[in-house]
C-alpha positions in Angstrom: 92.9 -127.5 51.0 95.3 -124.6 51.1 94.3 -121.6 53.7 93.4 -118.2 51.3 95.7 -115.1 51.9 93.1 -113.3 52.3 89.4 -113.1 52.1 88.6 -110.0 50.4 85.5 -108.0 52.3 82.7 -106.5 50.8 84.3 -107.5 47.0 80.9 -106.6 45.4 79.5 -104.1 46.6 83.3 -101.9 46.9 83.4 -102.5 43.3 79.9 -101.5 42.1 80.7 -98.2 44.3 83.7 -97.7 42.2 81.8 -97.8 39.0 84.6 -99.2 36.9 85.2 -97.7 33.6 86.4 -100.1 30.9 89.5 -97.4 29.7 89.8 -95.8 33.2 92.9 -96.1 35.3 92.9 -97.1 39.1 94.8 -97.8 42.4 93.8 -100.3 45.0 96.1 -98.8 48.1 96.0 -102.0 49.7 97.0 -105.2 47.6 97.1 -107.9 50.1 96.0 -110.9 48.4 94.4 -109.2 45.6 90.9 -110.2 46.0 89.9 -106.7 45.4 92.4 -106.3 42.3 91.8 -109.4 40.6 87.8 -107.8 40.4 88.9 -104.4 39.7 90.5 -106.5 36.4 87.6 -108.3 35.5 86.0 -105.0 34.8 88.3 -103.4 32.9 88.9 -103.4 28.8 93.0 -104.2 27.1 92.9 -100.3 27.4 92.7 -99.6 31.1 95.2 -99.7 34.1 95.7 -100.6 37.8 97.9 -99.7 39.8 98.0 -101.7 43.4 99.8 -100.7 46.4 101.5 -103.0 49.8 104.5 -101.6 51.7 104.9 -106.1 52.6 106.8 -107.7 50.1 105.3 -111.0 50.8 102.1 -109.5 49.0 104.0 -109.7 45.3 103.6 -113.5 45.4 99.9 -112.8 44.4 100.4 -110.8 42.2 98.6 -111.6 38.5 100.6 -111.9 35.3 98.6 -108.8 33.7 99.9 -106.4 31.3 97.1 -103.8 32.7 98.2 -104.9 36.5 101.3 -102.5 38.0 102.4 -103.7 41.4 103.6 -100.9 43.7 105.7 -101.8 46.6 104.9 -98.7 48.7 103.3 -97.8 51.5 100.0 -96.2 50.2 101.3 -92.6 52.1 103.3 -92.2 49.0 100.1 -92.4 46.9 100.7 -89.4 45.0 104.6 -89.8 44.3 104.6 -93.0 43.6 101.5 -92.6 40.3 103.7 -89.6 39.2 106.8 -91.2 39.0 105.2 -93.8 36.6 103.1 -91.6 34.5 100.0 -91.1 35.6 98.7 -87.6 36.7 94.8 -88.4 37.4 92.7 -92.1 38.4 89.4 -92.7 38.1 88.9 -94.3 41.0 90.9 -95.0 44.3 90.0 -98.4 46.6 91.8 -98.8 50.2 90.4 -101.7 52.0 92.1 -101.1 55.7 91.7 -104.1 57.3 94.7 -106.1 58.4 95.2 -109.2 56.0 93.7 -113.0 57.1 97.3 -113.8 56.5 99.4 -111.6 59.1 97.1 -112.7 61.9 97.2 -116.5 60.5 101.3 -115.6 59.9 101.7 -116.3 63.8 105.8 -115.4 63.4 104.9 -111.7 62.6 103.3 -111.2 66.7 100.0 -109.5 65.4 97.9 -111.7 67.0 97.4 -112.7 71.1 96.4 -116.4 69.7 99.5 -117.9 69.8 103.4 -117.0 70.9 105.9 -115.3 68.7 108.1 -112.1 68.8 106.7 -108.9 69.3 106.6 -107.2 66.0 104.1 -106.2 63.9 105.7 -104.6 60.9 104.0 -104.8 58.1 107.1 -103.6 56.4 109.6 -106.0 57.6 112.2 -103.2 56.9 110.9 -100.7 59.0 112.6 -99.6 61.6 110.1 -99.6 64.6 108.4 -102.9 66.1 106.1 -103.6 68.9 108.7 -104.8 71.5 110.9 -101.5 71.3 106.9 -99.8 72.0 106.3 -101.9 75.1 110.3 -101.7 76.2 111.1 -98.2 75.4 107.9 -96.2 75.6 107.5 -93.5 78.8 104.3 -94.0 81.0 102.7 -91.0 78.8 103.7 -92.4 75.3 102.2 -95.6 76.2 99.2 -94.4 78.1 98.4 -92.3 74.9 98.7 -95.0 72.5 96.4 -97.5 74.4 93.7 -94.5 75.0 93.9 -93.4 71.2 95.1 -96.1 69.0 93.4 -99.0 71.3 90.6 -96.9 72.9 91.3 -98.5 76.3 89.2 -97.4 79.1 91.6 -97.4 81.4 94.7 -97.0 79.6 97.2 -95.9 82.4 96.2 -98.7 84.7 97.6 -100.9 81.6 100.3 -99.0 81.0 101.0 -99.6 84.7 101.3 -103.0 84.3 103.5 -103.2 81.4 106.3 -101.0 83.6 106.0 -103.1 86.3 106.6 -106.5 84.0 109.1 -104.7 81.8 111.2 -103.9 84.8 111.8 -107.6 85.7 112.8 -108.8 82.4 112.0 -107.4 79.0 108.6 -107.8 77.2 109.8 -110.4 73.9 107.2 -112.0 73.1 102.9 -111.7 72.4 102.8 -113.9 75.4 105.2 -111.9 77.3 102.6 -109.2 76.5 99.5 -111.3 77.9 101.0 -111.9 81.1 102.6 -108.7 81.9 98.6 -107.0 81.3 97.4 -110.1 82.9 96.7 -108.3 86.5 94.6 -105.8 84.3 93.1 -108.1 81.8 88.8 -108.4 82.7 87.9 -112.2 82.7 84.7 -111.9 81.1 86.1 -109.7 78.2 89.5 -111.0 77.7 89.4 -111.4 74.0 88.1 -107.8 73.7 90.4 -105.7 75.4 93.6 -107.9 74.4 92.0 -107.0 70.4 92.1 -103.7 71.5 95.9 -103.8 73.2 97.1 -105.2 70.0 95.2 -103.2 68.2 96.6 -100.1 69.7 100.7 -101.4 69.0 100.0 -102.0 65.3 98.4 -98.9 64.9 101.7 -97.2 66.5 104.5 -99.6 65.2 103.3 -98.8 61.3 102.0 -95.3 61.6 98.8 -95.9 60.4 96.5 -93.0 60.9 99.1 -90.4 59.6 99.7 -92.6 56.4 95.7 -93.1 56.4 95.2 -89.1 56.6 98.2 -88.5 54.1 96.8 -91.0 51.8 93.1 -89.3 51.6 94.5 -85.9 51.1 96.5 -87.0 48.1 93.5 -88.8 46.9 91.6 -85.6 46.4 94.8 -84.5 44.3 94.8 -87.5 42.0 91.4 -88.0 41.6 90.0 -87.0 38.3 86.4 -84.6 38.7 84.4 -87.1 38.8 86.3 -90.1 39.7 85.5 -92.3 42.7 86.8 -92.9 46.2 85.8 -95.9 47.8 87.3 -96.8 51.3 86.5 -100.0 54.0 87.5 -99.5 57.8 87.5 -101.8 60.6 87.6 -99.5 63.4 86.2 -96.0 64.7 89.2 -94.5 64.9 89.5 -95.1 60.9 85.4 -94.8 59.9 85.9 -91.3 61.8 88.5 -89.9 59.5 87.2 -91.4 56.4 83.2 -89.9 56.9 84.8 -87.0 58.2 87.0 -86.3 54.9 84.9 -87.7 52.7 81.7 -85.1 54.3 83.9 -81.8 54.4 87.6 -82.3 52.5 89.0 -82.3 56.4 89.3 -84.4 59.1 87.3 -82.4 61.6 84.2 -83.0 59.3 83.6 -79.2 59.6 82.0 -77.9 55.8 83.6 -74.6 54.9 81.1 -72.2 53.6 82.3 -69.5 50.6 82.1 -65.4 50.1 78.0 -66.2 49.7 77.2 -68.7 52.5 76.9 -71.6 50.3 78.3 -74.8 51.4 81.9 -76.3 49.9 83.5 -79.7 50.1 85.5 -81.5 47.6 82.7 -84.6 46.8 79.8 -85.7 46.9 79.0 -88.5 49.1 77.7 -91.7 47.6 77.0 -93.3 51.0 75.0 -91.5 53.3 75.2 -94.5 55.9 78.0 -97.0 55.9 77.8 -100.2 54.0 78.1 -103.1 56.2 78.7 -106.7 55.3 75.5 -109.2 54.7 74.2 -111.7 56.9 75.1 -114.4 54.4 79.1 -112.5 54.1 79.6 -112.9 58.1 78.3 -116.6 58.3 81.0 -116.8 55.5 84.1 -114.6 57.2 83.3 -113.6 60.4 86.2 -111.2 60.2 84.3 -109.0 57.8 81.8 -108.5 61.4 83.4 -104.7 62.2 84.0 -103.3 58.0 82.4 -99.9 57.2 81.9 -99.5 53.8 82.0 -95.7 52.7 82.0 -93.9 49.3 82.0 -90.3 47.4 82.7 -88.6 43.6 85.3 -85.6 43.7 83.3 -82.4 42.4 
C-alpha cells in the first residue's frame, strides 16, 4: 500500500463553501496532490475551467489528464499575472489550502521536519535561492530573534537564538539534527515536540516568504474575483487565520472596516463564515494532521 501525497483537509466542506458552478472558472492556489482539484472537477460541466497553482515541481506528477484542468507552476503570489497571461480576467471562485503537504514532511531529504536527519532546507521551490541553513548560518542575533518570535511565536525567542550562535560558532548548523542539538540547552522536556514544531515552523515560514506571498495572494484575489464569486481559504496557524479573518472582515489586514462620506460600513465581501470551520471528530481520528485547519469563507460584493 503506497503512502498518499497528500490527504486533502476539509475536502467537503471547502468545496460546498465554494459553491461550484458547472460553467464557472476557478483556481486552487495550492495544488499539492490535488485532492482538492480532483473535487473541484467532479463539479464542473465540459464548459468550465480550473486553473491550479504549486511553485514545487514535484506537484505536476499528480496532475490529471483533463482538458478543463490548467496546471500552473507558480508560486500563488503571482495569482493575478499568471490568470492574465492565459486569458482569464475574472474566477468564480478562489481555493488556497495553506497547509504544508503530507508529502514534504514524509519527504525527509527536503529538512522540513525535526523527525528524522537531512539537510537544512526547506524550499518548497527547489530553485529558490534561500534555504534554512543560510537562516540559521548567516542570520544576525535580531534577524533571527525576530523570525522565531513572529514566524514561530517562541516565547522566548532570543534565549533560542542564543543558542544557535553559540553552536553555529563551533561548526556550522547542516543538518535538522544539527538544528536539535544546537537548541537542545533551550529545548523544555516536557514540551519538546511543541516548541521544535514551532522552531521549524518559524524557518519555513522565512526560507519561502510565506506571509508576504499569503498577503499578496489575497489582495489580488479581491481583483480577480468576479462580484459575487467565492473565496474560500484553510490555515494551520494563527499567524495565517489572523490575516485571512482579518481580510476577509474589512478588505485589510488590520481588520479595521472603513466607513464612507455617510458613516455606513464598507468592506469588499461578505463573510460566509462567521466562526471558522474546523475539521470533524470522525476527519481527525482519520488525519490527525488536519487537528490545527481553520476553515474560513466570504462572496466579493
Amino acid at each position: 500500500m503506497t503512502t498518499p501525497y497528500h490527504t486533502p483537509v476539509l475536502l467537503e466542506e471547502s468545496i460546498s463553501l465554494l459553491d461550484l458552478q458547472p460553467a464557472g472558472t476557478y483556481a486552487d492556489l495550492t495544488f499539492g496532490g490535488g485532492g482538492h482539484s480532483r473535487r473541484i472537477l467532479e463539479g464542473l460541466g465540459l464548459e468550465g475551467r480550473l486553473f491550479s497553482f504549486d511553485q514545487d515541481r514535484d506537484t505536476e506528477a499528480n496532475a490529471p489528464d483533463d482538458p478543463r484542468f490548467h496546471y500552473v507552476a507558480s508560486n500563488f503570489r503571482f495569482l493575478r499575472g499568471q490568470l492574465r497571461y492565459r486569458g482569464v480576467e475574472q474566477v468564480d471562485g478562489i481555493l488556497a489550502d495553506l497547509g504544508v503537504s503530507s508529502h514534504h514532511f514524509d519527504a525527509t531529504e527536503r529538512g522540513f521536519s525535526f523527525r528524522g536527519e537531512a539537510t537544512l532546507d526547506m524550499r518548497m521551490n527547489q530553485r529558490g535561492r534561500l534555504t534554512a541553513a543560510e537562516v540559521v548560518n548567516q542570520y544576525d542575533h535580531e534577524a533571527l530573534t525576530r523570525i522565531l518570535g513572529d514566524w514561530g511565536e517562541l516565547e522566548t525567542p532570543w534565549k533560542v537564538a542564543n543558542c544557535i550562535e553559540r553552536a553555529r560558532k563551533e561548526q556550522p548548523i547542516q543538518t535538522t539534527a544539527d538544528l536539535v542539538a544546537a537548541v537542545a540547552p533551550c529545548t523544555p522536556k516536557k514540551n519538546e515536540s511543541k516548541f521544535l514544531t514551532k522552531l521549524f515552523q518559524a524557518l519555513r515560514i522565512e526560507v519561502n516568504g510565506e506571509m508576504e506571498a499569503l498577503k499578496m495572494a489575497l489582495e489580488q484575489s479581491l481583483k480577480m474575483l468576479r462580484p459575487g464569486g467565492r473565496l474560500v481559504v484553510i490555515s494551520y496557524h494563527s499567524l495565517e487565520d489572523r490575516l485571512v479573518k482579518n481580510f476577509l472582515k474589512s478588505g485589510n489586514f488590520e481588520g479595521q472596516i472603513e466607513k464612507d462620506f455617510f458613516g455606513r460600513s464598507t468592506t469588499p465581501f461578505e463573510l460566509v463564515t462567521r466562526k471558522a470551520v474546523v475539521p470533524s471528530q470522525e476527519e481527525l481520528n482519520r488525519n490527525p494532521r488536519s487537528r490545527s485547519a481553520k476553515l474560513r469563507a466570504a462572496i466579493k460584493l
